[in-house]
FIMISE-903010 format. One record per residue (C-alpha): y, z, x. Coordinates in steps of 0.1 Angstrom, whole numbers, plus 2048, in hexadecimal, padded with zeros to 3 digits. Each point is the difference from the previous one (the first is absolute). Layout:
YZX/...
REM end
This chain:
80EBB0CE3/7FA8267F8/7EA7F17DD/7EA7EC817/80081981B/7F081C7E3/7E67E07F4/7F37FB828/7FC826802/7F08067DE/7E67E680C/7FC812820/7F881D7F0/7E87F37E7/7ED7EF81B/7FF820816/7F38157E7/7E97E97F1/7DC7F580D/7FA7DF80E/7E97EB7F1/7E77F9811/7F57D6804/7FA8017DC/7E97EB7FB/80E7DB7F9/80B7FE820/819819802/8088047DD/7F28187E5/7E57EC7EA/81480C7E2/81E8107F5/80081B7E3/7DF8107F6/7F77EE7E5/80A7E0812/7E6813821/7E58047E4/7FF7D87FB/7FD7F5825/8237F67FD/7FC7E97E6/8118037DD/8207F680A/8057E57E4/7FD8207E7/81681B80D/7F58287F7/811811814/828805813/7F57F481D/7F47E07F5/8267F7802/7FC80182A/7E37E87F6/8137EA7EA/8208077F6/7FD7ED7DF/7E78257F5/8208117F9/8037F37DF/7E17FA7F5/7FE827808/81A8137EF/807821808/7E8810819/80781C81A/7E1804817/7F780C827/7E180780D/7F3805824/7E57F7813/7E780C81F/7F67E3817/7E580181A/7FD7E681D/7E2804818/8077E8819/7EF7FA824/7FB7E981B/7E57F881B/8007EC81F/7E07F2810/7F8808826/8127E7816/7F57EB81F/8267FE80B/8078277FF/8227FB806/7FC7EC823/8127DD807/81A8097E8/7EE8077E3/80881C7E8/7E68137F2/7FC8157E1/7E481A80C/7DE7F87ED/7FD8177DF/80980E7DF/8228107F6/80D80B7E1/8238017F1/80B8247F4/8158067E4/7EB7FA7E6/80E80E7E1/8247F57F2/81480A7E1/8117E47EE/81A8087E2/8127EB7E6/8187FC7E2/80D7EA7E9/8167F77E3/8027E97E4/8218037E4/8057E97E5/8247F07FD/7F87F17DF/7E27EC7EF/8017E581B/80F81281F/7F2819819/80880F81E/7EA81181C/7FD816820/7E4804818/7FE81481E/7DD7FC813/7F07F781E/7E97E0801/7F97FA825/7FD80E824/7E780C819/7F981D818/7E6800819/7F9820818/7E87FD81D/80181D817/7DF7F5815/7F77E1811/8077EF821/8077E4810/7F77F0829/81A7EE80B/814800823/8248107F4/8137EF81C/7F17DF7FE/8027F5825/80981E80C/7F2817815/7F08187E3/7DF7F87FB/7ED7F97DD/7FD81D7EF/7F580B7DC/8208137EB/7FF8127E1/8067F17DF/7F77E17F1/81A7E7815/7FA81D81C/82680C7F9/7F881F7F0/7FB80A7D7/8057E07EF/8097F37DC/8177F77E9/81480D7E4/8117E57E4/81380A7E2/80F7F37E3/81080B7E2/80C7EC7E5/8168047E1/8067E47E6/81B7FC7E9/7F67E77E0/8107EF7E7/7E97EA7E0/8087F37E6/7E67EB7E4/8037E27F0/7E47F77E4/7E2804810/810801822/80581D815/8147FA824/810816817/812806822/80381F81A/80E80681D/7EC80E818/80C81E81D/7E7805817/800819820/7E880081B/7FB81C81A/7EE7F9822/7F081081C/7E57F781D/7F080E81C/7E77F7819/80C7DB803/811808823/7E57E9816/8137E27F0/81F805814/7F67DE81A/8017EC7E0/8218087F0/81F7E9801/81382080F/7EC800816/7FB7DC80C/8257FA7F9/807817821/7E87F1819/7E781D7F8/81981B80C/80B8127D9/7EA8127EF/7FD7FC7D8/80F81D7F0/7FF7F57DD/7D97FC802/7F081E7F7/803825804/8238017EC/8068167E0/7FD7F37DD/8157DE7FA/80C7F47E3/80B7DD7EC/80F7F97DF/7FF7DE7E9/8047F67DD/7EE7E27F1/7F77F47D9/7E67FF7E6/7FD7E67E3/7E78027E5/7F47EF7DE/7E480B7E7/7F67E67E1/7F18097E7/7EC7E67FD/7EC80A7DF/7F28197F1/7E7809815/80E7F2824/82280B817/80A7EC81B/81080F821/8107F0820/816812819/81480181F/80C81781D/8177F081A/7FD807822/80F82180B/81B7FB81E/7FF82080E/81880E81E/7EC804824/7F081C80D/81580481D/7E9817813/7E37EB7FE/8147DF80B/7E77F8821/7E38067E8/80B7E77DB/8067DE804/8257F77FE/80D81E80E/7F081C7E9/7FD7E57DD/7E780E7E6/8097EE7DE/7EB8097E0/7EC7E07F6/8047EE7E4/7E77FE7E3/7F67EC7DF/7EA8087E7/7F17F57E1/7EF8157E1/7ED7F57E0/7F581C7E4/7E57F67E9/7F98147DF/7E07FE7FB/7FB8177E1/81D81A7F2/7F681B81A/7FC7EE81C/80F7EB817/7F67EE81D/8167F7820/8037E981E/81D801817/7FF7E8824/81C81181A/8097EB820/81380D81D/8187EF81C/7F081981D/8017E1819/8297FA7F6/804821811/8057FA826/7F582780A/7E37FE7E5/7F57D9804/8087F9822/7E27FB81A/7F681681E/7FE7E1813/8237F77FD/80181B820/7EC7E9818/8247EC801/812821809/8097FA829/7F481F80C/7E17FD7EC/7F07F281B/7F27DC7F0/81D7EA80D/81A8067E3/8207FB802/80C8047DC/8118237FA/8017FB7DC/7DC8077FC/802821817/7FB81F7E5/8238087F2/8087D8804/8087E57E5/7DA7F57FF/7F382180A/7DE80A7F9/7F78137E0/7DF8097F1/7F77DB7F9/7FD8037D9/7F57E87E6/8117FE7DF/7E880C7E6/7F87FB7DD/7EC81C7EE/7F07FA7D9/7FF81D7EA/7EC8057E0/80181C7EB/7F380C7DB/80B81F7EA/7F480B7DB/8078197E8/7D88127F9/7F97FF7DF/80C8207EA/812809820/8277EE7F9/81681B81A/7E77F281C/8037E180D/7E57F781C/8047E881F/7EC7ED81D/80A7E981D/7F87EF81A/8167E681B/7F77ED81E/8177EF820/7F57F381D/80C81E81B/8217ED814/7F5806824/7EF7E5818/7E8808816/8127F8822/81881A7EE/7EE81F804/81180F821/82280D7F0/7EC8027DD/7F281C80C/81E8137F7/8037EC7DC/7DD7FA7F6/8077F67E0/7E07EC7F9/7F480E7DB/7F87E17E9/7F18157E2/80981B7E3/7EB8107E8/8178157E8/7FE8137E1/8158177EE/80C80D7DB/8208067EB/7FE81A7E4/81D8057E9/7FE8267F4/81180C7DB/825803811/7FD7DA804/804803824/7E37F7816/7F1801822/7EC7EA815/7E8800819/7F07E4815/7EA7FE824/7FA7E5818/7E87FA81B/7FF7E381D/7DF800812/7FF7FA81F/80A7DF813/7FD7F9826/80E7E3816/7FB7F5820/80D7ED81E/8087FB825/81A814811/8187E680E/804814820/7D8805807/7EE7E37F0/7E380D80A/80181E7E5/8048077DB/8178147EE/7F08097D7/81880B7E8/7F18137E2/8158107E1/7F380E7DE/8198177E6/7FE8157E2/81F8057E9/8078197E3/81D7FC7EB/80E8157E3/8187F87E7/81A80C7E8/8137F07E5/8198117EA/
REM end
């Protein structure tokens, strides 16, 4: 007990004292992991360079050998969102986000990792990776919302600050995750297993003008108030899951990759239980992905990797807003309390699963063998639906495209450090609020990353 006790709070800690990442990118995971790995879009993965290819695809580990590396990055989100003037302006029920445009603060975010690879013997390795891959945190101190607070009451409609009109609003996700690997190869086949620890650290405000549509809340005849909504300190959740990977070297001149990531049971967040479906539930998705590498002359190398993503599995994550409509004190003739907020089919964010290609190139210049040069570029269609926008507005993870570059150079000591960037221009979405269909809520997102790396 005391050995799992030290594990939970040497989680904790990692996850208070690092920065949470920020919807990067692929939904809410990074585009890449490792620099070099960043450099190519993501892609690559079927031709490990790098420790942290092993939280890729734990069959890297021996293909690798011994590497030692960390690096750390500096993300920056710009998110906003607009809402159109209404008709309704929060009379007959309706709720109304206040017409114009608000940014997120928090724009700039520091992102460490490490990693290690050891031989065992020629055929056996062993790895260890601690890194963060997904998470989001949104921070909107303006904004309004016209509404009438008591519903039938006596209070009349009125316009209150922030952007559900329950003061400063947003969220704040983290996870952390270490993986423990084990490959082995046989001929041309490289596999490998890990298990995956993952912690997640939680915290939301503003979401307090919810309180009619939670199961708390409906459970008592509209007389308790949901406490584990918003407002509360910083939760946090703890899970394990797996990995599996192969490589084949197929030829000479192509590697073949597939992997896979279980889905992540993770503990509730107990403070936010009138907020997540099934009482505070906010599992880590599962993923499969796929990698080819292509040599196309002996100093360059050409990859394509294809990533897809369970988002929808994920009841917080992939259920729909209008799961609320069958909430009883919603208003719309419900009488289901499993799809208030907090409920068995309580609403989430409405997400799609998502698949996301990723091509990327490097080469070695000519006369210039310690450099090694690289280019990518990857594509998904964003998760969110349009009828989705109202609670995206504290997610708006919408970016569908990467541009990245970045380098390696190996200096005399045979150590080496890399470098890579990435930029997502901007996306926007659009749709109906579900509470005032007579406006529009636009979500709009573009990010720049840095990332440097060292390898010893």
């Amino acid at each position: 007990m005391k050995k799992a006790y030290s594990l939970k709070a040497g989680i904790a800690l990692a996850l208070i004292t690092s920065s949470p990442l920020v919807f990067a990118t692929n939904g809410y995971f990074t585009h890449g992991l490792g620099t070099k790995n960043k450099a190519l879009a993501g892609a690559g993965t079927a031709t490990p360079q790098e420790a942290m290819a092993t939280s890729v695809n734990p069959a890297s580990a021996v293909v690798l050998g011994n590497k030692f590396e960390s690096g750390i990055s500096l993300f920056s989100p710009r998110r906003s969102y607009a809402a159109t003037a209404s008709l309704a302006n929060g009379q007959g029920g309706a709720f109304t986000i206040d017409p114009g445009n608000v940014d997120s603060g928090s724009e700039y975010f520091p992102i460490p990792y490490i990693a290690r690879t050891w031989d065992l013997n020629e055929d056996t390795a062993i790895g260890l990776s601690f890194y963060g891959r997904g998470g989001m945190s949104t921070n909107y101190t303006g904004g309004s919302a016209t509404f009438d607070p008591d519903g039938p009451g006596p209070a009349p409609v009125m316009s209150l600050p922030g952007a559900y009109g329950a003061g400063k609003a947003g969220v704040n996700l983290m996870q952390a995750f270490t993986d423990i690997t084990y490959s082995k190869r046989n001929g041309d086949l490289a596999w490998g297993a890990a298990l995956v620890l993952a912690g997640q650290a939680f915290k939301a405000d503003g979401f307090a003008s919810f309180t009619p549509y939670t199961e708390t809340f409906a459970a008592s005849g509209g007389t308790a108030p949901a406490r584990s909504l918003s407002n509360n300190s910083r939760d946090f959740a703890y899970g394990a899951g797996f990995k599996l990977g192969f490589i084949w070297d197929a030829s000479d001149s192509i590697n073949l990759a597939l992997s896979y990531q279980s889905q992540i049971k993770m503990s509730d967040f107990d403070d936010y239980s009138d907020l997540f479906a099934q009482g505070g539930g906010f599992d880590i998705p599962a993923s499969v992905r796929a990698g080819a590498s292509f040599s196309m002359t002996p100093t360059s190398i050409l990859h394509y990797d294809i990533e897809h993503t369970q988002f929808n599995e994920i009841d917080s994550v992939g259920n729909p807003l209008s799961n609320l409509f069958s909430c009883p004190t919603a208003g719309a003739g419900g009488t289901d309390l499993g799809s208030c907020l907090g409920g068995d089919r309580g609403a989430g964010f409405g997400w799609d699963d998502m698949t996301t290609h990723k091509i990327g190139y490097q080469w070695q210049p000519s006369g210039m063998e310690d450099w090694t040069l690289r280019v990518g570029f990857s594509h998904g269609k964003q998760p969110i639906r349009d009828e989705q926008v109202l609670f995206n507005m504290m997610a708006p993870g919408v970016i569908e495209n990467h541009f990245t570059t970045g380098f390696t150079h190996v200096m005399d000591n045979g150590k080496e450090y890399s470098f890579s960037v990435m930029y997502a221009p901007e996306k926007k979405i659009s749709g109906p609020n579900p509470f005032d269909p007579t406006q529009k809520i636009e979500l709009k997102m573009h990010q720049f990353e840095i990332e440097f790396g060292y390898s010893w």
